[in-house]
C-alpha positions in Angstrom: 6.3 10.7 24.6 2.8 11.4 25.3 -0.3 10.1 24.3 -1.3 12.9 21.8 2.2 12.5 20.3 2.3 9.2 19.9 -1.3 8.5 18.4 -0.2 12.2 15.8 2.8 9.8 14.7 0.8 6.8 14.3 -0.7 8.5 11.6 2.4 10.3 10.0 4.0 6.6 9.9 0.4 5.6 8.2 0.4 8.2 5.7 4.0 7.5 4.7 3.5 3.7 4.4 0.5 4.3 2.4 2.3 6.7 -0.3 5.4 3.9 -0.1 3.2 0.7 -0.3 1.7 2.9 -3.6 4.8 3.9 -4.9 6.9 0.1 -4.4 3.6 -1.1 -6.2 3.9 0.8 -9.4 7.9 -0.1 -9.6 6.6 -4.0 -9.0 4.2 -3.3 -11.7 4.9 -0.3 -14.0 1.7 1.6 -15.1 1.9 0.7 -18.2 1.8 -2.9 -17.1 -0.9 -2.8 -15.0 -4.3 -4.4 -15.7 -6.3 -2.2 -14.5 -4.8 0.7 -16.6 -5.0 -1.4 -19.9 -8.8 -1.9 -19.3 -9.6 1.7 -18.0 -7.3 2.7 -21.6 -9.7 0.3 -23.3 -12.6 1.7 -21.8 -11.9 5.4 -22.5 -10.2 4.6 -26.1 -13.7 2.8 -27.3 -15.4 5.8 -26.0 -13.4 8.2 -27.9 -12.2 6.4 -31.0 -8.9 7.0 -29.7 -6.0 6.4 -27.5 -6.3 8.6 -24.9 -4.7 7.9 -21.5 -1.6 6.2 -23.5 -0.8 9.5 -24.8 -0.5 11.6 -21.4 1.9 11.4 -18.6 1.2 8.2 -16.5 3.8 9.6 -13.7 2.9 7.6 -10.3 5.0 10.2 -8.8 2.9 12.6 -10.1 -0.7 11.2 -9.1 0.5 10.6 -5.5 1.4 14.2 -5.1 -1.7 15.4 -6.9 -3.4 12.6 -4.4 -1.9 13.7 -1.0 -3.1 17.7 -2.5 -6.3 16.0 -2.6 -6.6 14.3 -0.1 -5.4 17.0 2.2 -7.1 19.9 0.7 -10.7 17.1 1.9 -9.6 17.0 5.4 -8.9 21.2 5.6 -12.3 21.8 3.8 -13.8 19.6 5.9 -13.4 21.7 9.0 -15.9 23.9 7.6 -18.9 22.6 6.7 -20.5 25.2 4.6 -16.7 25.9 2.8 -17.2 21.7 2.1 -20.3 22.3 0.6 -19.8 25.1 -1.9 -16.2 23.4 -2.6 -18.1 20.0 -3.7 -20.5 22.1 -6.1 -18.1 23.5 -7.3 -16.4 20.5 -8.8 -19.4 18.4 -9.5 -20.7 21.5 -12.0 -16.9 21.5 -13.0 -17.1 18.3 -14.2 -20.9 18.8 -16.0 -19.1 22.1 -17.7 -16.2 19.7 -18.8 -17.8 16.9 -20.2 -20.6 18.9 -21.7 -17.9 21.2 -23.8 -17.0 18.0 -24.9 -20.1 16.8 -26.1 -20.8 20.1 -28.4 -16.6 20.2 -29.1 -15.7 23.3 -28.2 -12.5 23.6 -29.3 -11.5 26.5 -27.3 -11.7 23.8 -23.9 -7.6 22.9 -23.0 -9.2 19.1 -23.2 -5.4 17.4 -23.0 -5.1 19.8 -19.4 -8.2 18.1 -17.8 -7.6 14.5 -19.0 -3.9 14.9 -17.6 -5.5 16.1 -14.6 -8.4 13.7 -13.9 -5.3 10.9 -15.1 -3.3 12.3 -12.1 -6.1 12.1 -9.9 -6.9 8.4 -10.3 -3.5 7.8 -10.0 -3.5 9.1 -6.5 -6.7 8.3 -5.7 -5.8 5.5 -2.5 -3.7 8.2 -1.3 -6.5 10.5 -1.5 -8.6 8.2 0.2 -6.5 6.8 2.4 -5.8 10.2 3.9 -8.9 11.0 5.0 -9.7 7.7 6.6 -5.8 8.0 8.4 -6.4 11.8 9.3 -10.3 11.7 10.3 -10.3 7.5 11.2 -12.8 6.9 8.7 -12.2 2.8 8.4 -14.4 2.6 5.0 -12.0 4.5 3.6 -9.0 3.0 5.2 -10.6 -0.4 4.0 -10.6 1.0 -0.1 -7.9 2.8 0.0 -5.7 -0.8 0.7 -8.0 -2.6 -2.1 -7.4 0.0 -4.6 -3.3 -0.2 -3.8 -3.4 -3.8 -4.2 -5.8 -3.8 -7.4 -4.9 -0.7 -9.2 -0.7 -1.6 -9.9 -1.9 -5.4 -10.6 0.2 -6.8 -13.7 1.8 -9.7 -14.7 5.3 -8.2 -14.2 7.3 -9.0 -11.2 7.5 -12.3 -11.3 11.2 -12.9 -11.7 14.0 -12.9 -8.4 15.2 -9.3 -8.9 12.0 -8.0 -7.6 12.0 -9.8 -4.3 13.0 -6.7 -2.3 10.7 -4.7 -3.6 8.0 -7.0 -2.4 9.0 -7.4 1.1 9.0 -2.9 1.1 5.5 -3.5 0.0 4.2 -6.2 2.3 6.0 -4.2 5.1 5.2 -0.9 4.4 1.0 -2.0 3.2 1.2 -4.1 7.1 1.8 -0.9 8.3 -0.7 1.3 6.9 -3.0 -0.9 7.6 -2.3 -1.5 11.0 -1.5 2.2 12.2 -4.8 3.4 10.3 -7.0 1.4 12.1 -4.5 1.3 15.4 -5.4 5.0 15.5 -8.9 4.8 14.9 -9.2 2.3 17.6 -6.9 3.6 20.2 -7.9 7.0 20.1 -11.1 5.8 21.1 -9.7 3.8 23.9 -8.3 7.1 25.2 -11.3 8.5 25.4 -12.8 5.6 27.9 -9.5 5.3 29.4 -9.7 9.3 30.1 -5.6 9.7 28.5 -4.5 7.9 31.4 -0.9 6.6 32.4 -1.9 2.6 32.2 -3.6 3.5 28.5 0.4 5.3 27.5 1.5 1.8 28.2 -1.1 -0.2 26.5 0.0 2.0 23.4 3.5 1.8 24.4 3.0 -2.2 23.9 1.3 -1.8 20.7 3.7 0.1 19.1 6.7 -1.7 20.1 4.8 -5.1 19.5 3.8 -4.0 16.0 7.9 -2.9 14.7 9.1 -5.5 16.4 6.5 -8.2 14.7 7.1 -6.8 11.4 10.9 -6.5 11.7 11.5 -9.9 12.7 8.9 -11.0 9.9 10.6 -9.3 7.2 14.5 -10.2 8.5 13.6 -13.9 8.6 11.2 -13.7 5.3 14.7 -12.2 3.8 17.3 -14.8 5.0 14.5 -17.6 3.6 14.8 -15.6 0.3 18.6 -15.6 0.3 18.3 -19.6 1.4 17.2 -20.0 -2.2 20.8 -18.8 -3.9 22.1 -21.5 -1.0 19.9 -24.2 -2.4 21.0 -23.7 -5.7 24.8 -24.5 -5.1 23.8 -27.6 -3.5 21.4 -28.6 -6.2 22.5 -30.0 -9.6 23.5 -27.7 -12.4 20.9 -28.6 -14.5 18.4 -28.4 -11.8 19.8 -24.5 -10.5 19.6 -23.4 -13.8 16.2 -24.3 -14.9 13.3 -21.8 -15.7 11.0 -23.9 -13.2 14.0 -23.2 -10.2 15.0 -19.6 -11.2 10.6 -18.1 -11.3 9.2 -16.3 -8.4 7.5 -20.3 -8.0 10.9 -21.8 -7.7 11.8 -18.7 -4.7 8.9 -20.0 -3.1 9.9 -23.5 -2.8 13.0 -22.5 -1.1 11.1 -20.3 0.9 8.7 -23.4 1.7 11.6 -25.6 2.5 13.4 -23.2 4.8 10.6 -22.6 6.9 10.2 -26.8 6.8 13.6 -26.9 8.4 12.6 -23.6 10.4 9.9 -25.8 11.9 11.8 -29.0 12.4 15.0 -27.1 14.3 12.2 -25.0 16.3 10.6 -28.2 17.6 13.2 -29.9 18.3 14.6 -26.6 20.6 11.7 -26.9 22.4 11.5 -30.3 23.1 14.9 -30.0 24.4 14.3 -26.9 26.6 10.7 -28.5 27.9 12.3 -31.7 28.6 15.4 -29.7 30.6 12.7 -27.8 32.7 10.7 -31.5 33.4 14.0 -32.8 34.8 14.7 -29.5 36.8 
């Protein structure tokens, strides 16, 4: 694979992480469970008097597909400058048109159309941003678009042993938007000083592998310490495996915390034995 190919599929890989890091989020935290819904809903319902956002579609499949439109409709209008431009204008006096209609009520405005849309849109706005810092290595962008996916599904759901799985996808897939975004931004610069050159294919070569490999060992042995904890609890004492402290996401973690102890104490004592079999050789 060459170097252009590989540094395009970093950033198909990134885009795809991004819009599954979004998506795993929302089923961790459902919309309507999410913090920073029920305070925007607060916000917008003492404006209007009313519940607003609670009666449209909240679909996160929905705002990430309006999102990657977005977002990808910015990096084609982009090309052109003066096509930008007018583009821009012609939301921003949109907007004006919109909420001024709404200030005089005219009735005649489809009001529930735009509020659905501009819903849908800050739904998907990380993937909208996120885009155009993955497509035109913008890091700002890259840097808000991974706040806003950790911030914007934030709940207090997902706190019980079922939802394990979907966690690691999302610390997996969020690892890897993160570091194929900015891989990109920075290797592609690289390529430039290194002029595309055979030793920089194998400095990205190493990256790449370096980086799956990293995360897939991460997440196979993050998943056995997570299955260690349905272990623990047949050696425990019934009334101890079948408490609400041992069965919480915070009992999962002392399991975890223990089999990484043991991790430790088996790893150390492998290398004492290997160092102390070199020493004698």
């Amino acid at each position: 694979m060459n170097t252009n190919n590989s540094l395009s599929l970093m950033q198909a890989i990134a885009t795809f992480s991004l819009m599954f890091s979004l998506g795993l989020a929302y089923i961790i935290n459902p919309m309507e469970d999410s913090l920073f819904f029920k305070a925007l809903d607060s916000i917008v319902s003492g404006i209007y008097g009313d519940e607003v956002l609670s009666k449209l579609n909240n679909s996160a499949v929905a705002g990430m597909i309006v999102g990657l439109f977005t977002g990808t409709s910015f990096i084609f209008l982009s090309i052109n400058k003066k096509v930008y431009d007018y583009t821009m204008l012609f939301i921003f006096l949109s907007v004006i048109l919109i909420f001024v209609a709404d200030i005089r009520n005219f009735d005649a405005f489809p009001y529930q159309v735009t509020q659905q849309l501009f819903l849908w849109v800050w739904i998907g706005l990380p993937i909208s941003i996120g885009l155009v810092g993955i497509w035109q290595d913008y890091i700002g962008n890259q840097i808000v678009a991974a706040f806003l996916v950790l911030v914007m599904p934030l709940g207090l759901s997902g706190n019980t042993n079922d939802q394990i799985y979907p966690i690691l996808g999302f610390v997996f897939s969020f690892m890897l938007f993160i570091e194929l975004s900015y891989g990109h931004t920075r290797y592609s610069r690289l390529a430039r000083v290194m002029y595309y050159s055979r030793e920089y294919e194998a400095v990205l070569q190493w990256f790449l592998t370096t980086l799956i490999v990293t995360l897939a060992l991460t997440t196979a042995l993050t998943s056995v310490a997570f299955l260690f904890h349905d272990f623990l609890s047949g050696l425990l004492p019934y009334s101890f495996s079948n408490s609400i402290e041992f069965n919480t996401i915070y009992g999962q973690a002392l399991s975890v915390l223990v089999f990484f102890m043991i991790w430790a104490v088996v790893q150390t004592l492998f290398s004492r034995g290997y160092l102390a079999r070199q020493v004698e050789d």
